[in-house]
N, C-alpha and C positions, 0 to 999 in steps of 0.2 A: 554405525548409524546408517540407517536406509538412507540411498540416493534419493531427493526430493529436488525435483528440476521446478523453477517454478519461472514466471515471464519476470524482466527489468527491464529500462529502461536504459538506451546505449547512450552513453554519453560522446558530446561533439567536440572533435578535435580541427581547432579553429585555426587556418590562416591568414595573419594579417601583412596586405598588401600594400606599398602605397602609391598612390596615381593618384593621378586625378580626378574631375565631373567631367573629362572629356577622353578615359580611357578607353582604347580601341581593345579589351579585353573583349571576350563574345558573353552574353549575359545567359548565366545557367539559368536551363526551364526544370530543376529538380534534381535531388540530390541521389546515388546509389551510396549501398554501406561495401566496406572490404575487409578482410583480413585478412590471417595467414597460418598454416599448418604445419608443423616439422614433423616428418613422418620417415626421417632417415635414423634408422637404428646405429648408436654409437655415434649420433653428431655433437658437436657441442652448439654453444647457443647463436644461434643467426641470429641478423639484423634484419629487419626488413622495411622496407624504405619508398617511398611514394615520393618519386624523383629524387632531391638529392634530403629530404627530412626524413628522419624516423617514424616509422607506423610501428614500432613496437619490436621485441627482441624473444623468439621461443627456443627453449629447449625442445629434445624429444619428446614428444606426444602433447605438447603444447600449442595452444592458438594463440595470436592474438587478441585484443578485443574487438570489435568491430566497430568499423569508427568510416561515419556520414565522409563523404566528396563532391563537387558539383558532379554535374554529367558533363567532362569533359575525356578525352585521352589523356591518359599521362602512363610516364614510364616507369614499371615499378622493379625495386634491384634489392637482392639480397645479397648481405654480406656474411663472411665468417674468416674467425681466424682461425688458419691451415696449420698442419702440420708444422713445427721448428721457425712459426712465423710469431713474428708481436704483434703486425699492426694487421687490420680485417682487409682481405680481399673479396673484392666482388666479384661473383662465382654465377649469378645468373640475373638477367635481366627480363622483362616480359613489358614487352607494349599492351596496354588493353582504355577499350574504350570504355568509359564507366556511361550507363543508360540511369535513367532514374527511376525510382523504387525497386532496385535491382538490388542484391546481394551479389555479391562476388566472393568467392574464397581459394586463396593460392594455399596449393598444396604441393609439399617439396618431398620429392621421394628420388630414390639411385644414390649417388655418390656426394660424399660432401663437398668435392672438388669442381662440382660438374652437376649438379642436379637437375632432376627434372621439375620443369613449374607448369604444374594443370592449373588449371581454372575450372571453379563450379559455378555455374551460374544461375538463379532462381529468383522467380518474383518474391521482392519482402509482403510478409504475409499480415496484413493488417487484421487484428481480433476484431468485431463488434464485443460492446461490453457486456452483451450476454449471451456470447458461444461459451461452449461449456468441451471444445475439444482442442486438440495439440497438433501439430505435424512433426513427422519428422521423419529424418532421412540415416540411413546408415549405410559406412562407407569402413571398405576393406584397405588398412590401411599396416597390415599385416606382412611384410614381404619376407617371402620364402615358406609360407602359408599356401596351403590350397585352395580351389574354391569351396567356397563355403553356404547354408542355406542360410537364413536367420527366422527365428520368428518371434513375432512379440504377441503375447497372450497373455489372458488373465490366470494367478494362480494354479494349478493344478490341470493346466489343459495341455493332454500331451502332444508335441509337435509331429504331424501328419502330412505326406506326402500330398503338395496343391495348396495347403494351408500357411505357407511360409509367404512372408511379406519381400525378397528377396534371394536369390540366386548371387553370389559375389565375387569375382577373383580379386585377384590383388590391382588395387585401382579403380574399380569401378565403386561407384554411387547410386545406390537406389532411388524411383523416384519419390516423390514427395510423396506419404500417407496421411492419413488422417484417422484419429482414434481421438472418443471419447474420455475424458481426464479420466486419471484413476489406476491405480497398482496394477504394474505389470509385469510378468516376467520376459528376459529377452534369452534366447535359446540362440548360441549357435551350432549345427549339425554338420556332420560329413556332406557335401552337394549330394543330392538324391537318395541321400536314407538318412531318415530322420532317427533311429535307432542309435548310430552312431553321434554320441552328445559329445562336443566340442567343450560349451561353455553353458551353463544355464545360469544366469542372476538371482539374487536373491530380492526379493520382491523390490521395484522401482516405484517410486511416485512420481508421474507428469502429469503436472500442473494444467491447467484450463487456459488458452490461450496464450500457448508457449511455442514456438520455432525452435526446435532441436537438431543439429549433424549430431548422431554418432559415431564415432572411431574406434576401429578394431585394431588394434596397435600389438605389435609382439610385445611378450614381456621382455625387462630388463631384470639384473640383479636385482633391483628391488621388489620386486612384484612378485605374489604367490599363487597368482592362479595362471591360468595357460595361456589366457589374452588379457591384455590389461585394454580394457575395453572405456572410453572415457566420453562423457558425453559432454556439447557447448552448446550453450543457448546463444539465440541471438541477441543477444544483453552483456552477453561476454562473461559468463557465469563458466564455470565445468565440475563435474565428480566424475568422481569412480565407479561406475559396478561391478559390482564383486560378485567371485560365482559362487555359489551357495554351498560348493563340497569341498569349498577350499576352506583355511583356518590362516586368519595369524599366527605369528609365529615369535617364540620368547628365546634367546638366545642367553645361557647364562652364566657368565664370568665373574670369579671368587678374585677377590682385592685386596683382602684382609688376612693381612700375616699372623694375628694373631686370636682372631676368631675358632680357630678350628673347621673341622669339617663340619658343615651342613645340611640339614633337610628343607627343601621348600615347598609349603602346603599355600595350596588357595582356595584351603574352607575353614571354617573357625570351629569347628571339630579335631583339625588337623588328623584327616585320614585321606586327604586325594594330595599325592604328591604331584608335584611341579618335577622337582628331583631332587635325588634322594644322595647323600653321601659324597657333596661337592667340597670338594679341597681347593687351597691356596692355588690362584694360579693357574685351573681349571678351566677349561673351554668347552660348551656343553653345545652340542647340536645345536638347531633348529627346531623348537620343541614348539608343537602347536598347543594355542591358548584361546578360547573365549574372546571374542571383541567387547568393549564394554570398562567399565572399573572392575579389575580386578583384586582383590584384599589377599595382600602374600603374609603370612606369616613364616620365619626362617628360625629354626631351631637347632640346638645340636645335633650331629646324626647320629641315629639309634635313638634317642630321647625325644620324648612330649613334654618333659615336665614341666621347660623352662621357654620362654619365648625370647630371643634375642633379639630379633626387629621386626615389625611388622608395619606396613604401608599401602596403601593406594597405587596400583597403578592405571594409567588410562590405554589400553588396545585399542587403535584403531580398526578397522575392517582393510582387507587388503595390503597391509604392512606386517615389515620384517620387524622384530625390534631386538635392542639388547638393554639386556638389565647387570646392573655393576656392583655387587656389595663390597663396600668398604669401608672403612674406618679402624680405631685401633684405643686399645686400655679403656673396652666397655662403652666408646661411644660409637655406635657403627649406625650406616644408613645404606640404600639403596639406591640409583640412579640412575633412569631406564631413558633411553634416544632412540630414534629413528636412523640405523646407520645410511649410510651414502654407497650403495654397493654397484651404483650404473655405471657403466664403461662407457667412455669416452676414445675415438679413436686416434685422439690428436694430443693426447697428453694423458700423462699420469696423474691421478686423483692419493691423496694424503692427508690422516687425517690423525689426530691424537684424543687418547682418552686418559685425565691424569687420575689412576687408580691409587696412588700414594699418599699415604697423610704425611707422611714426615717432608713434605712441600707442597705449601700452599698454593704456590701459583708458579708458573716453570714456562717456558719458552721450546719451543721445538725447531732445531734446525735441519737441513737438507746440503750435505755439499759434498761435491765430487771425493770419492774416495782415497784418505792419504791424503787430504789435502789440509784438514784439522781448518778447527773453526777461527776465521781471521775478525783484523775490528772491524771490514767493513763486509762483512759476512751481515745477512737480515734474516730472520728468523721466518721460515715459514709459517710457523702458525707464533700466537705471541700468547700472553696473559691469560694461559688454560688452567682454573682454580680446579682444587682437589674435589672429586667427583663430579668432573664438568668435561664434553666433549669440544676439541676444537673447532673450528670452521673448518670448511676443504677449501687445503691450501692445492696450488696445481707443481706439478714438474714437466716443462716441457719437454726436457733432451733427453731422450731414452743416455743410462751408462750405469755405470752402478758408485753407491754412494753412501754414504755414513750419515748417519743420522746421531742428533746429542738431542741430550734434554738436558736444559741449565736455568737458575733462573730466572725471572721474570727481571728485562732489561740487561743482567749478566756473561760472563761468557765462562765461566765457573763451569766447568762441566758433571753437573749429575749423575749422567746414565749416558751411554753410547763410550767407542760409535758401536752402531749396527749394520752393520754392512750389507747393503740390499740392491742386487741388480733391477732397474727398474727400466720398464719398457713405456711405450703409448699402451692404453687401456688398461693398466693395470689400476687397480683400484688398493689400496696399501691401509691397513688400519693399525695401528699401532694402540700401544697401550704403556705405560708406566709402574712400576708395581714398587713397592718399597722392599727393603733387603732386612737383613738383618745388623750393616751398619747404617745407622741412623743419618750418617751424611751422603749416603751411596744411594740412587737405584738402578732400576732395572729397565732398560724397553725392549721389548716383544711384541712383535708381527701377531697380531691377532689371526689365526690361521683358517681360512676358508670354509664353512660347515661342512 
């Protein structure tokens, strides 16, 4: 789906004081708005905090929303939880005076122990109700990136040396533009030769009297193109643009022990294979797909004649995804997620896919190796139904460790252990597969494309 930025409205986050008709408080002459940027690759999720209250909590490449303050000073702190810690430490602090009709935006980049917090600051830009153009501003927020040009231009205009709306290292912020609403493409090039294409978008929509930051953000595992590039209105809105030579991507794992091998077509001719000749148990690349509903039909391999399942599935633009065929004795289906492939560097991510029909619903543990699962053992992930992926459960202590799958509320052991040395940033997918005794399975390490 094309990125469409369009204006909202930012909703007020109200504090209620109490005093009296004769407080000595000083009386605000107008409000600025604020928020906040995580632009540290591999952080986990900050707090951030307008003295000792919450203004909201972002992941990587996340804002918060922007949210109205009087024009006073106040001090604002970000928290996060460290490394082998439970509870959140406060990691940076920033005094800043708020002015009125001011925007403010903290942006946290370097270490997540120790971060740095800039400030951008820029008049809030009030539309008349019949301008017909946008501003916006774009900010490199890339690190370990070079500097960069950028241009934004209509369709088919190629980027030209003087023509670029920005020059960028890492950190810097372009000033405000202005551009008539209306589809555009956003190019990033090598500094000083446009020749060399970075990124080029696939056509954007910005809307008529909209305030836009762009951020130019490195990819993470998730991401398939070379910037994951992400725009926030001042509404508190954001998308993605995606660059236009990249592809989604279908990733394809066979579940069913008694399907047989497989063909998967995504035309109803059945002659453009997906791929072709997938067996039990199988882990297929990274296979680029169309964004959009895709219609899979899955047949025998070597054979058209018969169809064995066919479905809907929906691609988003700029994602990874995996598709799971399972089931068994002629009733089988498909089951396609958005995995969780970002690295965090403060803990280990876990997550289960229960591939198995011969149990319906199953439990997933996590415990120190050799150490077998006790009754006051908790199950990392809990009540993952058959062709359902679990939540990401975390492990903080890097060692290594055994994993079971039992089920749902039981300590019956299924499958496991699996013995996996696990570190910080590791990102861990597992999967469940049925065996061929019907009270047994099987978990396996989904293995890295």
């Amino acid at each position: 789906m094309k990125p469409v930025f369009t204006a909202a409205l930012i909703s007020a986050l109200l504090f209620v004081v109490g005093c009296s008709s004769e407080s000595s408080f000083p009386t605000p002459t107008g409000k600025g708005s604020i928020r906040a940027i995580n632009a540290i690759d591999g952080a986990p999720t900050f707090n951030f905090l307008i003295e000792e209250v919450s203004a909201g909590t972002l992941e990587y490449k996340e804002a918060t929303s922007p949210l109205p303050f009087d024009d006073f000073e106040y001090r604002f702190n970000f928290e996060v939880v460290l490394a082998g810690e439970v509870n959140a430490t406060r990691v940076a602090s920033r005094v800043q005076k708020i002015d009125a009709n001011q925007e403010y935006t903290f942006v946290l980049t370097g270490s997540i122990d120790a971060p740095n917090v800039s400030v951008w600051e820029k008049p809030e830009r009030v539309f008349a109700e019949e301008e017909t153009d946008f501003e916006i501003q774009v900010a490199h927020l890339a690190e370990g990136f070079p500097t960069v040009d950028v241009f934004v231009a209509f369709e088919g205009t190629a980027p030209v040396v003087g023509e670029e709306v920005a020059t960028l290292a890492f950190g810097d912020l372009m000033p405000v533009r202005e551009f008539e609403a209306g589809d555009y493409v956003v190019t990033v090039t090598q500094a000083g030769d446009p020749s060399v294409v970075v990124f080029q978008s696939d056509p954007v929509t910005f809307g008529a009297r909209n305030s836009l930051l762009v951020g130019v953000f490195a990819p993470t595992g998730n991401d398939v193109d070379p910037l994951s590039i992400v725009g926030f209105t001042s509404g508190g809105g954001s998308a993605l643009v995606t660059d236009a030579s990249s592809s989604p991507t279908l990733r394809l794992i066979h579940s069913s022990q008694d399907i047989g091998n497989v063909d998967i077509y995504d035309d109803e001719a059945l002659t453009s294979f997906v791929a072709s000749d997938v067996a039990f148990r199988d882990f297929s690349d990274d296979l680029p797909i169309a964004a959009g509903d895709t219609d899979l039909r899955i047949t025998p391999a070597g054979s058209t004649e018969t169809i064995l399942l066919e479905g809907t599935v929906t691609i988003n633009e700029g994602t990874r995804n995996n598709l799971i065929v399972f089931g068994t004795g002629g009733s089988y289906n498909v089951s396609s997620y958005i995995p969780d492939r970002t690295s965090v560097e403060t803990f280990a991510k876990v997550s289960v896919f229960n591939g198995a029909s011969n149990f319906e619903l199953i439990d997933l543990y996590a415990v120190e190796a050799g150490t077998g699962i006790q009754e006051e053992t908790l199950a990392r992930a809990a009540a993952i139904g058959t062709g359902t992926r679990s939540s990401t459960a975390l492990i903080q202590t890097p060692g290594s460790y055994d994993f079971y799958a039992t089920p749902f509320t039981e300590k019956t052991i299924l499958a496991g252990p699996l013995t996996l040395d696990v570190a910080r940033g590791d990102v861990i997918e597992l999967i469940l597969f049925d065996t061929v005794s019907p009270d047994m399975g099987e978990l396996v390490q989904i293995p890295a494309p």
